[in-house]
C-alpha positions in Angstrom: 99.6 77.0 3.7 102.8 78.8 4.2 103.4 81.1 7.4 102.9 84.4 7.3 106.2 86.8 8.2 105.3 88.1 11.4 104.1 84.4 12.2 107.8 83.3 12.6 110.7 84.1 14.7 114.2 84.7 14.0 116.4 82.1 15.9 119.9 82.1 14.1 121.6 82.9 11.0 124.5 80.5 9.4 127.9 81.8 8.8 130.9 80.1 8.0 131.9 76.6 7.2 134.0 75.1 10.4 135.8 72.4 9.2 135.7 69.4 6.8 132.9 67.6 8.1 130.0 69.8 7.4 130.2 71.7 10.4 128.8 75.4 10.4 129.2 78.8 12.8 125.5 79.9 13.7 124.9 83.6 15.5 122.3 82.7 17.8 119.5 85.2 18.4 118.5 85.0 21.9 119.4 84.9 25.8 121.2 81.3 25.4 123.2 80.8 23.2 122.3 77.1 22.5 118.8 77.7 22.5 118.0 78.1 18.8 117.6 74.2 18.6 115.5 73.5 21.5 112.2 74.7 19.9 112.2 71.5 16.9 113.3 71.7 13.2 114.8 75.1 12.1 113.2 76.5 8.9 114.6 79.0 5.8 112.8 82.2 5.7 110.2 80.9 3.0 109.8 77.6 4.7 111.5 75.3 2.1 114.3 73.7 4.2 114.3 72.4 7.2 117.8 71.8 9.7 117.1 69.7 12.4 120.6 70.2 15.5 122.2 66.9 15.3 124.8 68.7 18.1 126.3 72.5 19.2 128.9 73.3 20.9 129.6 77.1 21.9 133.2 78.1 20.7 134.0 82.0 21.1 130.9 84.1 20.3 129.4 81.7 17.7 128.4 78.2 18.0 129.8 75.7 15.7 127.1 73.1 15.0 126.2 70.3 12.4 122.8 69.7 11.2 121.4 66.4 9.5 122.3 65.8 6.0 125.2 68.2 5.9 128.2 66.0 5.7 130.9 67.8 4.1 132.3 71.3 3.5 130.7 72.4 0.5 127.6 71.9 2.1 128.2 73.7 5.1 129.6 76.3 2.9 126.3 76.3 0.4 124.1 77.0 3.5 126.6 80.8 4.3 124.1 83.4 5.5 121.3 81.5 5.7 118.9 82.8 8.2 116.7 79.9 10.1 113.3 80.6 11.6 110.8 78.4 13.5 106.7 79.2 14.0 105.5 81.7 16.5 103.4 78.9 18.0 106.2 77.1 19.6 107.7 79.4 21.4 106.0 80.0 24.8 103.9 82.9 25.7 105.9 86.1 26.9 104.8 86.0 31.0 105.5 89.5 31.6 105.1 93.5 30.2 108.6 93.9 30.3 108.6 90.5 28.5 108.9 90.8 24.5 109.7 88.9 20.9 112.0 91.2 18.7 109.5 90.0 16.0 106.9 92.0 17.7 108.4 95.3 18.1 109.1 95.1 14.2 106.3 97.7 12.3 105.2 99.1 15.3 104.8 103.1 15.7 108.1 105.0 17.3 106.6 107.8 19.4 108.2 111.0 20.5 108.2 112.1 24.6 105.5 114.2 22.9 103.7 111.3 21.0 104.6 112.6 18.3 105.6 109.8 15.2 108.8 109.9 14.2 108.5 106.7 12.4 108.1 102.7 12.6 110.2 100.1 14.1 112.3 98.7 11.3 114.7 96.2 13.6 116.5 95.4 16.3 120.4 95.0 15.7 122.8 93.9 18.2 126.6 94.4 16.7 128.4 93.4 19.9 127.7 96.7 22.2 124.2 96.7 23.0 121.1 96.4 21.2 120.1 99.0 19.1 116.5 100.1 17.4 116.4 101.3 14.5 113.7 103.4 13.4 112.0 104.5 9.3 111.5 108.0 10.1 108.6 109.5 7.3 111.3 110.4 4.9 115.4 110.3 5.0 117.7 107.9 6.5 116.6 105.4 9.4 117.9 106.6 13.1 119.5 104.2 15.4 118.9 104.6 19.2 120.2 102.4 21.8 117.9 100.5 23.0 117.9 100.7 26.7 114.8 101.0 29.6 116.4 105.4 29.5 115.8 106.0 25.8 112.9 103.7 25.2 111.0 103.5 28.5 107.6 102.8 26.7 106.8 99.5 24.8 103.0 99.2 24.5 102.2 96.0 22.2 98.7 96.3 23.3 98.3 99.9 21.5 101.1 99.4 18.9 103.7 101.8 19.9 107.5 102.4 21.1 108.1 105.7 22.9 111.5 107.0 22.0 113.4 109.8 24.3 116.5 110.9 21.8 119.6 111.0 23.8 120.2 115.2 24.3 121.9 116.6 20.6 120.6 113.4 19.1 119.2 115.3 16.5 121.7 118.1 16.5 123.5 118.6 13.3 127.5 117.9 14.0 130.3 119.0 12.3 131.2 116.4 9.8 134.1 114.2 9.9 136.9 114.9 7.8 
């Protein structure tokens, strides 16, 4: 029986090939950076493959790693963009409020300071200067907020909701850029 979506988590996506040898750079999702192996085989998003971490190393802001059964570059290069999951089930339980899974925020109702909807989590993006949320309002174009404690103080898994305070003139209409 295969997984459902929301029953798996994220842990890294392959990039490049690094090297001859079947070596690849991984982004890591997550407070260390050579965590994404810890937690047993890595899987594809439909569960097909499996990666075990034969080693890592952190080089820069990517770690350059070689699974089992990749041995050369075309390999490595074959797996580019692949993102690599593992179950829910073995990660450990979340001991706090403040204390959260990405995976869980995703489809959850984004509330106004007035609880008012102005959409549903779609995902949480991190492009190298803070996390950001970004939110499918009813109709238009999805908003990004940062996601910080000041503009979403309210994370209620138990109820299903984000509370959202807009930075002031977030929804202000500049002029546009030439």
């Amino acid at each position: 029986m295969a997984n459902k979506p929301e029953d798996r988590i994220l842990m890294a996506q392959i990039g490049a090939a690094h090297g001859i040898r079947g070596e690849v750079r991984v982004k890591p999702f997550g407070d260390d950076p050579l965590s994404f192996g810890d937690y047993g085989k890595l899987e594809s998003e439909d569960g097909s493959r499996k990666f075990k971490v034969k080693r890592a190393r952190v080089q820069k802001n990517v770690v350059v790693t070689k699974f089992e059964g990749v041995n050369d570059r075309n390999e490595a290069e074959a797996l580019n963009g692949l993102k690599l999951y593992i179950p829910r089930e073995r990660l450990p339980e979340t001991e706090d409020e403040d204390e959260f899974y990405h995976s869980d925020l995703i489809g959850l109702k984004a509330l106004d300071e007035n609880k008012e909807q102005i959409g549903t989590v779609l995902a949480l993006l991190d492009f190298g200067a803070g996390d950001l949320i970004e939110i499918a309002p009813k109709s238009g174009k999805s908003l990004l907020f940062p996601f910080t404690k000041a503009v979403v103080p309210v994370i209620n898994l138990k109820e299903g909701f984000v509370e959202v305070h807009a930075p002031e003139g977030f929804y202000e209409e500049g002029e546009k850029e030439p």
